[in-house]
C-alpha positions in Angstrom: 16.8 2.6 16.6 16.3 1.1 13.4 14.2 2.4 11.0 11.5 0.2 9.5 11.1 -0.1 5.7 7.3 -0.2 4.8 6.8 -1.6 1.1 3.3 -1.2 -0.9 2.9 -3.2 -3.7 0.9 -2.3 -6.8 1.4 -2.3 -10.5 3.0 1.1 -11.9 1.2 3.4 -14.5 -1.9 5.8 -14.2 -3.9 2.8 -16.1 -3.4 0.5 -13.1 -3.9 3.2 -10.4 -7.0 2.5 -9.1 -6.9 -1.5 -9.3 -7.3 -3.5 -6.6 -3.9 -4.8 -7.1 -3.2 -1.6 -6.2 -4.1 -1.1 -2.5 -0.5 -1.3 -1.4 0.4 1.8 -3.1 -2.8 3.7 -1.7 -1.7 2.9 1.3 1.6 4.0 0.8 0.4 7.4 -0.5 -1.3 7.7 2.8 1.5 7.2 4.9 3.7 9.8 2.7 1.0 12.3 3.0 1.0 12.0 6.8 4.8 12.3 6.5 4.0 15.6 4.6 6.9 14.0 2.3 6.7 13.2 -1.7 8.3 9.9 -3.5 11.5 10.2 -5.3 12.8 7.5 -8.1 15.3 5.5 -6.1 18.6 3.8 -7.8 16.9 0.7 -6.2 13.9 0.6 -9.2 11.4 1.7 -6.2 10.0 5.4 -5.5 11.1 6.0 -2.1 10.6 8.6 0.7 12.3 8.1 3.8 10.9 9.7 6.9 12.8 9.4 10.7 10.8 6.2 11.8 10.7 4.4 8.3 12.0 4.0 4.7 8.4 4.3 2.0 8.9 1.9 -0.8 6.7 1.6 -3.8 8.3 -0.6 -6.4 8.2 0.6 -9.6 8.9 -3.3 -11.3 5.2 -5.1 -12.5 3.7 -6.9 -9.1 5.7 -10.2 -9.8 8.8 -8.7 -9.6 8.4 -7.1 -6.7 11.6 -8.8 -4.5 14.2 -7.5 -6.5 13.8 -3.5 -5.6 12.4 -5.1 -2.0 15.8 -6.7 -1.4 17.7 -3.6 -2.9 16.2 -1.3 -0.4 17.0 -3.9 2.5 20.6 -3.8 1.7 20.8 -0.2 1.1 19.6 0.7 4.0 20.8 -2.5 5.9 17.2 -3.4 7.1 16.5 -7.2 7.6 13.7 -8.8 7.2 12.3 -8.7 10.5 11.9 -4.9 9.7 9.6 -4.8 7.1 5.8 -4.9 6.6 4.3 -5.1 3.4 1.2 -4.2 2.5 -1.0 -5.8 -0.6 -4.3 -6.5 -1.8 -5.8 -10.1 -0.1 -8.2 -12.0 -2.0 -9.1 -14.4 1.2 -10.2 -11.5 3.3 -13.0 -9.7 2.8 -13.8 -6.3 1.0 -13.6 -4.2 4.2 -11.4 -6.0 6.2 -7.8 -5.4 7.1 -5.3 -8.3 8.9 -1.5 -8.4 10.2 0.3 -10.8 10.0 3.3 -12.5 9.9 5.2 -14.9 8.0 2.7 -17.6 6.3 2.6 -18.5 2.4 2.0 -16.2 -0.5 -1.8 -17.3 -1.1 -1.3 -17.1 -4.8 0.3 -13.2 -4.3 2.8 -13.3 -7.2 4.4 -9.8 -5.5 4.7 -11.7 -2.1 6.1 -14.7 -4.0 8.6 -12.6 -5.2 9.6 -11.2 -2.2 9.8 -14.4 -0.3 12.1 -16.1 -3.1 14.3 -13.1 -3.3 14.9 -12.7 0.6 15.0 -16.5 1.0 12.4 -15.7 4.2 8.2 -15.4 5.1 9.5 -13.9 8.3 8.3 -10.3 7.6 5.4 -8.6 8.0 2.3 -7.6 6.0 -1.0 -5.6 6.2 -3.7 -7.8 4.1 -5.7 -5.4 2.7 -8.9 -7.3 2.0 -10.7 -7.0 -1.6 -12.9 -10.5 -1.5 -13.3 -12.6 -4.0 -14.5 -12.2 -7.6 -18.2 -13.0 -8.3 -18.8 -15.4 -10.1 -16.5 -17.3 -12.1 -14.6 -14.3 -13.2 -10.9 -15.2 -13.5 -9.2 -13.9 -10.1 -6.1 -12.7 -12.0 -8.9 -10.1 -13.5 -10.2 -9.4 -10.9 -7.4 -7.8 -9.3 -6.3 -5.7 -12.3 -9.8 -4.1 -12.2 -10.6 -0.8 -10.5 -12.7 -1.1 -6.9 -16.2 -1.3 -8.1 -19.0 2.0 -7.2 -20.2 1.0 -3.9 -16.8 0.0 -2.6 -15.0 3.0 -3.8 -17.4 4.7 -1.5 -15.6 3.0 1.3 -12.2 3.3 -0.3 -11.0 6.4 1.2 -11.9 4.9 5.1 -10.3 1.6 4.4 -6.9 3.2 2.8 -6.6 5.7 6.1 -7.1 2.5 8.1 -4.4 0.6 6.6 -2.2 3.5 7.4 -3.0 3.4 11.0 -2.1 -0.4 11.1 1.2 0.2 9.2 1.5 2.7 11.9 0.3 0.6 15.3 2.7 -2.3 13.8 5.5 -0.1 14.1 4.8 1.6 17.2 2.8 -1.3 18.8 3.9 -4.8 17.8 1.5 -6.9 16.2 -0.5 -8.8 18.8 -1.5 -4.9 20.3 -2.6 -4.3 16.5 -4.3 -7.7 15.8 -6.4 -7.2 19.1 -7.5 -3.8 18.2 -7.7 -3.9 14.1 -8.8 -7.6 13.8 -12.2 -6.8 15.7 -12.7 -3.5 13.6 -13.9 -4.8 9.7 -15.8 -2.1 8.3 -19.5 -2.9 7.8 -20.1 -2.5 4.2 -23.4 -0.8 3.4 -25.5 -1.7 0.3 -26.1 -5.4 -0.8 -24.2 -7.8 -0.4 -22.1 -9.4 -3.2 
């Protein structure tokens, strides 16, 4: 059976670690940790570890470049499109939040723009991982390359292990099974609301 070839999309460098841009590669650091398996550089300009069900990808090019180590690893390891799910940070869904999908526009998503262009198709998966909206009239290009606030890096932890388990369900499950059962299952965010 084919493998699948899960990519997480962030920003490399300790100083972006803990953006919100960043909640692809947390994800993806779940999933290797499960795996019991560390990230090596690939020739591809990704870290990858490969595992027997799937090929981990974090790309180690800035956000917006994200298609051209995306399409590298899908000719390396001969992987279409209809074998992939990327996960990424989702400013239209809320802090709390996770949704499958597939196909659709990029939203804005300058990684997911780049990945579309590059492979010429929507047709793949991804795992929004929801971070809401800035307040205010803060610039949303800002807002993503800051850190998760206090009260939501109290939830952090959950929300990352969740997105794992939805990586995983759309592997093992397709994704109307893991629509029904993830869509209906937001995390209620304690403290105020924003």
């Amino acid at each position: 059976m084919d493998r699948w070839l899960i990519v997480g999309l962030g920003n490399p460098g300790p100083e972006y670690a803990g953006n919100r841009h960043n909640a692809g590669f947390m994800a993806l650091d779940e999933l290797a940790a499960r795996a019991g398996g560390r990230f090596k550089a690939h020739k591809s300009r990704a870290e990858v570890l490969e595992t027997r069900a799937a090929v981990l990808a974090k790309p180690l090019t800035y956000m917006n470049l994200s298609g051209g180590p995306v399409k590298a690893l899908a000719d390396f390891y001969k992987l279409g499109p209809e074998r992939l799910i990327v996960v990424h940070d989702e400013l239209d869904v809320p802090y709390g939040a996770l949704r499958a999908k597939f196909a659709g526009g990029d939203n804005g998503h300058n990684g997911l723009k780049s990945i579309t262009k590059v492979l010429g198709t929507r047709d793949y998966l991804r795992v929004r991982f929801g971070i809401g909206r800035p307040p205010g009239r803060m610039d949303p290009a800002a807002f993503v390359l800051k850190d998760f606030g206090t009260a939501e890096r109290k939830d952090l932890p959950f929300l990352v292990d969740r997105a794992a388990d939805v990586v995983e369900s759309l592997m093992e499950r397709g994704l109307e099974a893991t629509q029904n059962e993830y869509h209906r299952a937001d995390l209620k965010i304690s403290g105020p609301p924003r």
